[in-house]
N, C-alpha and C positions, 0 to 999 in steps of 0.2 A: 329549573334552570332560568326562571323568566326573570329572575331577582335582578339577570345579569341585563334585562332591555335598558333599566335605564340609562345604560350605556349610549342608546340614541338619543338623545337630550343634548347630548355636550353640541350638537351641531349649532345651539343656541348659547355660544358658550359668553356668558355673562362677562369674563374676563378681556374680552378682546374689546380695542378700539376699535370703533366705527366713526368715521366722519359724520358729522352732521349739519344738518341745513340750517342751523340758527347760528348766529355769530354772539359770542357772550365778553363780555369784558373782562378780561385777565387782571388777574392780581400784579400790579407793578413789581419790580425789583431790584434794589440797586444793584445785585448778581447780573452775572449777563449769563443770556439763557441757554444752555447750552444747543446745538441745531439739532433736527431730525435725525436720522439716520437716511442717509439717502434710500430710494428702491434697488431692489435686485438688480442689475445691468442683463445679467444673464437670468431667465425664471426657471426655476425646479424642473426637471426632467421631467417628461411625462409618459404615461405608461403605451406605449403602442400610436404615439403620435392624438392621441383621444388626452382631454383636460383633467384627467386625473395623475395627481402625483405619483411618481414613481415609489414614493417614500410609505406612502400607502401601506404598498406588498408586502414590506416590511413588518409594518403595525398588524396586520391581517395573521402572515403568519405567526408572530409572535405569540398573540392572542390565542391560536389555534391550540400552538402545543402548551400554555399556559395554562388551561383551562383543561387542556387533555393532563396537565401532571395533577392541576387541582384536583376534579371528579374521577380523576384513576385511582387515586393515593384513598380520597375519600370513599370511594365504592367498597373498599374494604377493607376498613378502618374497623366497624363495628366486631366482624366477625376476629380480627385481630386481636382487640379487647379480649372476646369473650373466650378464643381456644389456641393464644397464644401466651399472653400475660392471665387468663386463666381467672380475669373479675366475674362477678356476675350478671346477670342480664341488668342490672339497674344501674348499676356504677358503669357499664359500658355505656349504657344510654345517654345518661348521665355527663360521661367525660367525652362522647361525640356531640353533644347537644353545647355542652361549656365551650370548645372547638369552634364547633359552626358561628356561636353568640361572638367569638372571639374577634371572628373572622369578619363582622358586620361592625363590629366599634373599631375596628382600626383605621377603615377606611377615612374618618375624621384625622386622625394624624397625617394617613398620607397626603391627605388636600389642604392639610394647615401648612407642610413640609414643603410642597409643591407648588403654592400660591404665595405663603410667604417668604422663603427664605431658598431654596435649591432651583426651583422651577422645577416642570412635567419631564424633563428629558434625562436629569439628574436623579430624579426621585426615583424614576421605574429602574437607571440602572442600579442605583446602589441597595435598592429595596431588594429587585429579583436577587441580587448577591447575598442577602441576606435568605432570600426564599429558597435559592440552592444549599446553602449549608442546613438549614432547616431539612432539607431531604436527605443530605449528607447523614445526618445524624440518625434520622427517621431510621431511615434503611440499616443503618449500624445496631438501633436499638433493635432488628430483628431477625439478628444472624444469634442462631442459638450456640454457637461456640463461647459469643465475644460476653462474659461472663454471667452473672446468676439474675434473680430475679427480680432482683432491686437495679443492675446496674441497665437491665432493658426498661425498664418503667422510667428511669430519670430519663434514659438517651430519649427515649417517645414523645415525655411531656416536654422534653426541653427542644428535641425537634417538632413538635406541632405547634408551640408558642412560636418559632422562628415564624414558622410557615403561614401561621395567623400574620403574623406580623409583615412576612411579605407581599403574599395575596389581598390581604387588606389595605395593606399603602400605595398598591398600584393600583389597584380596583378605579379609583377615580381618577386617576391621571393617564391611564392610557387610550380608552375611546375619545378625552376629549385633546388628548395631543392628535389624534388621527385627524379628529375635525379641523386644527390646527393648519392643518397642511395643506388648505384647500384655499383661493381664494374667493373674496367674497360676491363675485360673481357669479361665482362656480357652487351653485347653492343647491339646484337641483344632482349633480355629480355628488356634492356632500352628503346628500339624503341618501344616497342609491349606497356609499360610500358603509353609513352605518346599517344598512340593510345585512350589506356582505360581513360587518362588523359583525354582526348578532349570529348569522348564518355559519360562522367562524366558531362563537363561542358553541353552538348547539352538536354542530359535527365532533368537535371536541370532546365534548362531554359525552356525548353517543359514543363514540369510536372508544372512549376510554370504559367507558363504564361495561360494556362488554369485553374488550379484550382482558382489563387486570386481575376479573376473578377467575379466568383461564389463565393468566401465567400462576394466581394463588393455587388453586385447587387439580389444574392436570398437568403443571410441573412438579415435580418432586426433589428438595433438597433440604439436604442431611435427614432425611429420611423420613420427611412431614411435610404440611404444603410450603410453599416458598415464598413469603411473607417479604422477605429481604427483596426478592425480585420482583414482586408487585407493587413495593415502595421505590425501586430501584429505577425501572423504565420510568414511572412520571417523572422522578429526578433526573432522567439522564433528559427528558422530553424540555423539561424549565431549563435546560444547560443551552439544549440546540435554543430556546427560547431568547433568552438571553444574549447566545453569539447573534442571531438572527437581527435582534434590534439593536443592538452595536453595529453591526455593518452597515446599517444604513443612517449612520451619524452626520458621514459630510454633507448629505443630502436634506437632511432635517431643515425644517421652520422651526425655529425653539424662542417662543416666547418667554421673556425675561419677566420672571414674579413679579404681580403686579398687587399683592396682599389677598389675606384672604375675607372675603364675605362672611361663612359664617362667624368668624370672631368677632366682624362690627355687629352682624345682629346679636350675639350675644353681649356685647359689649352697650350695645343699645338699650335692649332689654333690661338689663340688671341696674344701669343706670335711672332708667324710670322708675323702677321698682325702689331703689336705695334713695331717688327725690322725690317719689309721691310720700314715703315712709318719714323723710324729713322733713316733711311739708304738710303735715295731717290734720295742723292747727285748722278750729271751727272759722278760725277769722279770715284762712287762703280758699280763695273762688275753687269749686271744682273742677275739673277738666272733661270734657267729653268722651278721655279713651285713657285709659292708663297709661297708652304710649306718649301720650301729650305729655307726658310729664319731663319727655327725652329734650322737649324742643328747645332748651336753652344749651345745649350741648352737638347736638345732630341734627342735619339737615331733615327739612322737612319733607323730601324727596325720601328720603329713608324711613322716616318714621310711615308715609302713607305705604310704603314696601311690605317693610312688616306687619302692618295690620293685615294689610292683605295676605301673607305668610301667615300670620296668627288663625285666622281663618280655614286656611286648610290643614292644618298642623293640628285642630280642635277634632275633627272627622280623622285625624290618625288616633286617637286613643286606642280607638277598639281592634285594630288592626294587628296588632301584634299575635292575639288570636287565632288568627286564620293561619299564621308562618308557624304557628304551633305544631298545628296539625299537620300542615304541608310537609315540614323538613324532619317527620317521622318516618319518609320514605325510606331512607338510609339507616334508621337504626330499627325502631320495633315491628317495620314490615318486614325487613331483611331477616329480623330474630326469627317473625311469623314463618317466612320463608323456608327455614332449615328445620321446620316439622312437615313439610310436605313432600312430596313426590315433583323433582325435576325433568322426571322421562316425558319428555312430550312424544315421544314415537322417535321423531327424526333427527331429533338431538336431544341430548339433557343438559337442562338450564340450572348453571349456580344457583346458589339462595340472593348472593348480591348479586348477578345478574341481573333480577329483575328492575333494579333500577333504571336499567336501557329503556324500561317501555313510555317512563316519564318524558326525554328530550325528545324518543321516538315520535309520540303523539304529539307534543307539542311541535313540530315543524308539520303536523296535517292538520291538525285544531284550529292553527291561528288563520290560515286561509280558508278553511272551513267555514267556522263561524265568521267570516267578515264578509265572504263570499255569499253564503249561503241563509245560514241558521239569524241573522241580524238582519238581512232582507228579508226575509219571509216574515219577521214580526213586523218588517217595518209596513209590508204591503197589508197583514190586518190592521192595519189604523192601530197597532199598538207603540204607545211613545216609551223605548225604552233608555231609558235616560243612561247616562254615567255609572251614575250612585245605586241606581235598580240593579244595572248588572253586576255591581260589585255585589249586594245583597243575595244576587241568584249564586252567583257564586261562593259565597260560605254556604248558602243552603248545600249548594251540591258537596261540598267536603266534609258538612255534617252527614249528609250520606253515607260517602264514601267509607268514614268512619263505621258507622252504622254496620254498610256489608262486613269489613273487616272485622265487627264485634261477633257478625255470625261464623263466619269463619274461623275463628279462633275458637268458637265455643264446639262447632263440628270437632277441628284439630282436638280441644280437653277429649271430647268422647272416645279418640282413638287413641291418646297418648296412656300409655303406662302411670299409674298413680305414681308421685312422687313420698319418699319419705321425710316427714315435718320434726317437729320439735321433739326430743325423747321418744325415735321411732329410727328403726334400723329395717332393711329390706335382707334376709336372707333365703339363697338358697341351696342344695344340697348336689354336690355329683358325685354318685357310687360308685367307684371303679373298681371295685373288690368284685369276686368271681360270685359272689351272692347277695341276697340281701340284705339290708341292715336297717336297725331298725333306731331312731336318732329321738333323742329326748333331751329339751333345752330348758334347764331351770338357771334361775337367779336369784336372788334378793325378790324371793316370796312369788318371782313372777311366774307361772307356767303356763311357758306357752313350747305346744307340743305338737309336733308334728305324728300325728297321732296314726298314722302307717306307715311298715315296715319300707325303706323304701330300694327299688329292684336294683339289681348288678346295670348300669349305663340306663339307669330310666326317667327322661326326658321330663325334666320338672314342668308344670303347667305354668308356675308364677311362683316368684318370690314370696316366702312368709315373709308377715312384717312382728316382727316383735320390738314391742314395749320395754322402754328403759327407765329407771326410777331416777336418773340422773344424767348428764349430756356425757359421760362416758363413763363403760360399763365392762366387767368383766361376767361373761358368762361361763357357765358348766354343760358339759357336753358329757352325755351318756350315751354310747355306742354298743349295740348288742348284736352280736356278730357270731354262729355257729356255738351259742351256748358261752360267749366269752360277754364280757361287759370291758369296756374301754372309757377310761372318764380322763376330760382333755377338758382346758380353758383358755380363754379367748378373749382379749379385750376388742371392745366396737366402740365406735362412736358416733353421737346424733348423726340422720339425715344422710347416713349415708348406705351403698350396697355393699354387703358380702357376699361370698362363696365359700363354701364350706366342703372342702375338697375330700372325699374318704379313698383311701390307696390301702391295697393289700399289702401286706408286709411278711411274706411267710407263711404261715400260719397264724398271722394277726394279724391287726390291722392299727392305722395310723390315720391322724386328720392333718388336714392344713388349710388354716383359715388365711384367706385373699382379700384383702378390698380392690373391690370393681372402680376402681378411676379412670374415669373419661371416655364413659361408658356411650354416654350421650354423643349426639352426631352433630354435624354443621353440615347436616342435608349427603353426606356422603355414606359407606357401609363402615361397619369396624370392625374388627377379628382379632379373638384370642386366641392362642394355643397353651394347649395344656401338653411336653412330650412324658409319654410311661415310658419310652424308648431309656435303654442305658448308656447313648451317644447322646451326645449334643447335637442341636437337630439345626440347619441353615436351610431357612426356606424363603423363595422369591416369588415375592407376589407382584413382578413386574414393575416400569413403571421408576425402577433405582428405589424398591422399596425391599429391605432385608429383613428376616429378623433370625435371632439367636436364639434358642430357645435350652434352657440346661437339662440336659440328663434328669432320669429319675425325677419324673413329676416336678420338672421344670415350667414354672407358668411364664410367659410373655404381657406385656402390657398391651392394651387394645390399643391398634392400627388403624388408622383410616386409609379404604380403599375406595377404587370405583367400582360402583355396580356392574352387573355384566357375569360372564359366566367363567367360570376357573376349573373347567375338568383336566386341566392336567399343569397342575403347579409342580415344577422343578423343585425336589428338597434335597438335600445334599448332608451327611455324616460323616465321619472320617474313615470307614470303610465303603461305602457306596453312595451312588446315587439312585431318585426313585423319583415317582410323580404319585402323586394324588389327586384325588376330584375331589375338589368343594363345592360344587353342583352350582348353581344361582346364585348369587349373592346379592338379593333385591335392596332395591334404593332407600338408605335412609334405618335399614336394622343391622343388630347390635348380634353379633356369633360365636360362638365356643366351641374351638376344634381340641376334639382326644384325638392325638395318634397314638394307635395302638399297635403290637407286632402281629400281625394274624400269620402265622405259621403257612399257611396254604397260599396267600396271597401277598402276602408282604404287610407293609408297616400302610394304614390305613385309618382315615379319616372320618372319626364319630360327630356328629355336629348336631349345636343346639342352640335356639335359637334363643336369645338373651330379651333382645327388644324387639319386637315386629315390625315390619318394614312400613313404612311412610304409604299409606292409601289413598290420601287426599293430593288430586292435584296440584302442582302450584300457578295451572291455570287458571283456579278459582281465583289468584289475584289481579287476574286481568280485571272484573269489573269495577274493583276498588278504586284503582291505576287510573282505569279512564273516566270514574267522577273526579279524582282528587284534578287529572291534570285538563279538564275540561273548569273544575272550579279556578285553577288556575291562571288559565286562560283568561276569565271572564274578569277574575278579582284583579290580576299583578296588570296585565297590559290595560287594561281601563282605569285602574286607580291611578298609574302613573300618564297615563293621558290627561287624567281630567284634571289633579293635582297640578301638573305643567301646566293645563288652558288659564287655574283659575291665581298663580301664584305669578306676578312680574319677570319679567326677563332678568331683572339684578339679583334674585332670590333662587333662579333652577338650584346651583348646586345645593344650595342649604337643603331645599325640600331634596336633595337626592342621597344627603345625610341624612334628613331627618328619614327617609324610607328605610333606610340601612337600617338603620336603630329600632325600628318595628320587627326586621327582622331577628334582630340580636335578642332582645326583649322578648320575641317569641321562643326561641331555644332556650334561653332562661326558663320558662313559664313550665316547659317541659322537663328541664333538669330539677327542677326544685318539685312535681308532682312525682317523675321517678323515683326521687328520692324519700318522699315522703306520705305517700298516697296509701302506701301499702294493698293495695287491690292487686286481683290477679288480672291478668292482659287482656281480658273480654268487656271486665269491667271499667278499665282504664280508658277501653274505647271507644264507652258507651259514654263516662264520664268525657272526654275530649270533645266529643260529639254535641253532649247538651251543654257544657259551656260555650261553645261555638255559638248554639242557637239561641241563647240568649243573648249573646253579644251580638248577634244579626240581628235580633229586636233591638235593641240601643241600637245599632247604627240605623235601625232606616227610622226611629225617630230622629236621629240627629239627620239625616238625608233628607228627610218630609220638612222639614224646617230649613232647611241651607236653601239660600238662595244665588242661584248663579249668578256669578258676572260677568261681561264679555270680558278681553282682555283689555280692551283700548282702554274701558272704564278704568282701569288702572294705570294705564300707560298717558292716559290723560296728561298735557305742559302743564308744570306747576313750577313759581318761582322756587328759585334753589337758593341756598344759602351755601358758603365756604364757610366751612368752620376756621376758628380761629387759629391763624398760623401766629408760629413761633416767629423771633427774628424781624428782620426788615423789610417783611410784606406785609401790603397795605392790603386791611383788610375791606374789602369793596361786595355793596348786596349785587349781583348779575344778575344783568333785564336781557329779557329774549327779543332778539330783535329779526323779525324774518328777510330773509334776501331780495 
């Protein structure tokens, strides 16, 4: 969440006039000049009779629940992908990480929008209008009535572009309209202002990021978790947002666009580059700085800005790096997440849960370490600079990495083999009153279950058999009281069977199942299977139903919560009855036979498919608190020293160009998911050592930088007016002190 500090900056907000002590000679004009605006008569309400605007409140809360629909929406986003639209782990990764990138290039539109052409007051409202349909939609894409599988994937991608598009166009224009509202007096009130600003965004994200995987995962509708109502509250959250900062319109300061900065430096920029290029003749003098090439066009006050811009813009290269690995919290930790065990004793914690523990620690970190851990180096005579502690900080995420690589490799040793390329996982349930004995041939392959196997007897593991192409018909030999039964079966790669045997008479009969959505998202799942000759309704609590058909009627696997079920309510069209499903531990995969036992009723065989999740998911606490301790050290210090070493006319550019590190880093990730092909332990060892090699380049390029204070920048330099159009004289302005 620390992406969001440089929200504190705009208190320096480059765009505002300030009076000044020098008196400079104005451009004449036969125009006559239009006058000021006079001062306020009456000045802006203040809050409780204290110098702060009332208007504030406003901006504060808006912020609040802004950030509460962002990081709610996003907290379970990933799991959305993976057991809703039904992608797989890499393409979800993949289309959360494209998302986040999205989210970090827009913010350049909305400051081009808001600087040149609407202003701050118009931008955020017509943006967030645009951020609410964007949830409007969202949520529609995940009502599973409102049609098929194509028409939820368009409504998703077309509302998360909305949502890029509105999150990203406010992003810079609402901390620094907050700054806006203050006068320039009132400077220490400003600072304290964006303190509660940051404080705002953090609760936000905490409060969200816990509560939506509980409306996802312990509400239940239409009969699965409730995807629609997880996407729903932060959109209704951006509405109250919305009305919240409309109401407080009459009361606004709204500064009138005053153009925007980054366009002149880039406008500067490209123009030195297109006159040094026209100018490369051996017979023109050289220039000292490529930017010099600008000076026939742009003031000289801008060209020494950007150099100084150029300068710390050179130390962002590596940086994109570091937001690689950070903002995998929400996608392939989350994944990590849902093979482990949520029960901590006194609650169980979602798999996207865990994302609380990031804002969590970052609101005890940041005073921590400035309290604490940064005085105690400072009392050993140790200078740690800037640039050091950004360094310490990737180190620690290469870490972080690191644990997470062990961890995933513990989770491979507990997890069930999966089935690969031309390989199917079958296994067998005998419900016939004896044995039988099963024999599986195909195209030359034999692969045989080589004992007779018992009336209800509880397979150990899936065979995996061998396919000579990605889909296969097999031959089935069934030998049963001196009879032989021969039955065929098409399979196809990579994926589970079951292979069901039912008595039939005096015979016997198969029916082969595929096991779909077998796999968990950290919760249990349950199939039934009814031998009953009713149709069987059974309630697993919760608004969770299922139907199950007559005569070796199979059910598709359900996702429930763990916990204990001795006595589920089933219902037929002559009675009703309970059953006990004993345990159902966190995180495995079950197979209920009801069967008729004569002496006790219709009763419950159970088998266990997947084995239940062993590993805690507190093993990702120590991850958690390198990654958001590197965090700490890299985001708040990079953006401090950046602001010391960059002019006051350039903050917003360097707080685009930070954006863009970000955006840059989710790329980095989306195009590895994509194409890395490694399995998840090696992904993380790999994210890890690119890290640390890019922390060796940077503290070369660190060991080399040389600071400057700011004044050195800020230094009086003649200025020039660039050439006006029309009937202004254009005149060089000498600084003349009072």
């Amino acid at each position: 969440m620390l992406e969001e500090r440089e929200s504190k900056e705009p208190a320096m907000n480059p765009f505002q006039k300030k009076e000044s002590k020098e008196i400079l000679f104005s451009p004449a004009s036969t125009d006559e000049i239009p006058p000021r605006p006079p001062s306020l008569l009456n000045p802006p309400p203040k809050i409780c009779g204290s110098n702060y605007p009332l208007s504030i409140a406003f901006i504060v809360v808006n912020e609040f629940c802004e950030r509460f629909s962002y990081y709610g929406m996003k907290a379970v986003l990933t799991l959305y992908f993976l057991y809703f639209l039904h992608w797989n782990e890499d393409t979800s990764t993949s289309v959360y990480h494209a998302f986040s990138s999205l989210c970090y290039f827009t913010p350049i539109l909305g400051a081009a929008i808001a600087d040149s052409w609407l202003g701050k007051f118009k931008t955020i409202i017509y943006l967030s209008l645009v951020y609410v349909l964007g949830h409007v939609i969202k949520s529609l894409g995940a009502l599973p009535i409102l049609g098929g599988y194509m028409v939820h994937t368009v409504l998703s991608l077309v509302g998360l572009s909305l949502i890029a598009l509105g999150t990203g166009g406010i992003k810079p224009c609402v901390a620094a309209f907050g700054g806006d509202q203050f006068e320039e007096k009132h400077e220490e009130e400003r600072t304290r202002y964006f303190s509660v600003f940051y404080l705002s965004i953090n609760a936000g994200s905490l409060i969200s990021t816990f509560i939506t995987p509980m409306l996802r995962g312990d509400v239940k509708c239409f009969g699965d978790d409730c995807y629609a109502l997880a996407f729903g509250v932060p959109g209704l959250l951006m509405v109250i947002a919305l009305a919240v900062f409309a109401m407080g319109s009459k009361i606004y300061k709204k500064p009138p666009p005053e153009g925007n900065i980054v366009i002149q430096v880039v406008k500067c920029s490209w123009f030195a580059i297109s006159n040094r290029f026209k100018n490369r003749s051996g017979d023109i003098p050289r220039r000292e700085h490529w930017l010099d090439w600008a000076a026939e066009k742009y003031p000289k006050q801008l060209i020494m800005d950007v150099k100084a811009l150029t300068r710390v813009l050179f130390l962002y290269i590596p940086l994109p790096m570091f937001w690689a690995l950070l903002d995998q919290q929400g996608s392939r930790w989350t994944l990590q997440a849902t093979k482990m065990n949520g029960n901590l004793g006194l609650f169980v914690l979602q798999p996207d849960q865990m994302q609380v523990i990031n804002p969590f620690l970052v609101l005890i970190f940041i005073p921590f370490f400035d309290l604490v851990i940064y005085r105690l180096i400072s009392k050993c005579g140790i200078k740690f600079s800037s640039l050091r502690k950004m360094a310490v900080g990737m180190i620690l995420a290469c870490l972080a990495f690191a644990v997470a690589a062990l961890v995933e490799i513990k989770i491979n040793e507990m997890t069930p083999p999966q089935p690969g390329p031309q390989e199917v996982f079958l296994q067998v349930f005998n419900l016939a009153d004896d044995e039988v004995k099963v024999t599986v041939l195909g195209n030359n392959n034999n692969s045989l279950l080589a004992e007779s196997i018992k009336s209800f007897q509880k397979m150990p593991h899936y065979s995996k058999l061998r396919l000579m192409t990605k889909s296969q018909d097999f031959h089935f030999y069934l030998n049963y009281h001196n009879l032989s039964v021969n039955t065929n079966s098409s399979v196809e790669e990579k994926h589970w069977y079951s292979l069901i045997i039912r008595e039939d008479g005096k015979n016997i009969s198969s029916i082969m199942v595929k096991d779909e959505n077998r796999t968990t998202n950290g919760m249990t799942t349950v199939r039934f299977v009814n031998t009953l000759h009713e149709e069987l309704s059974i309630s697993l609590g919760r608004g969770i139903f299922l139907n199950v058909g007559q005569d070796y009627g199979v059910s598709a696997y359900r996702a429930v919560q763990s916990g204990d079920y001795h006595a589920v309510h089933c219902r037929t069209e002559n009675k009703n009855f309970s059953l006990n499903l004993g345990l159902l531990d966190f995180g495995a995969s079950y197979v209920f036979i009801i069967i008729n036992n004569t002496n006790q009723g219709p009763q419950a065989w159970r088998m266990e498919d997947i084995p239940p999740n062993t590993i805690s998911i507190a093993w990702q606490l120590p991850q958690y608190a390198l990654v958001t301790a590197a965090e700490v050290m890299f985001s708040v210090t990079g953006l401090e020293f950046s602001y010391s070493q960059a002019p006051t006319s350039m903050k917003s550019v360097l707080q685009a160009a930070w954006l863009l590190t970000v955006a840059v880093g989710n790329i980095i990730v989306l195009i590895v998911a994509q194409f890395s092909g490694l399995v998840q332990w090696a992904e993380f060892i790999l994210f890890s050592c690119l890290l640390l090699v890019v922390c060796l380049i940077f503290s070369v390029m660190a060991y080399y930088y040389v600071p400057i204070k700011p004044e050195a920048i800020q230094r009086p330099t003649e200025k020039q007016i660039p050439r006006i159009q029309g009937n202004m004289i254009n005149l060089e302005t000498k600084s003349t002190k009072l």
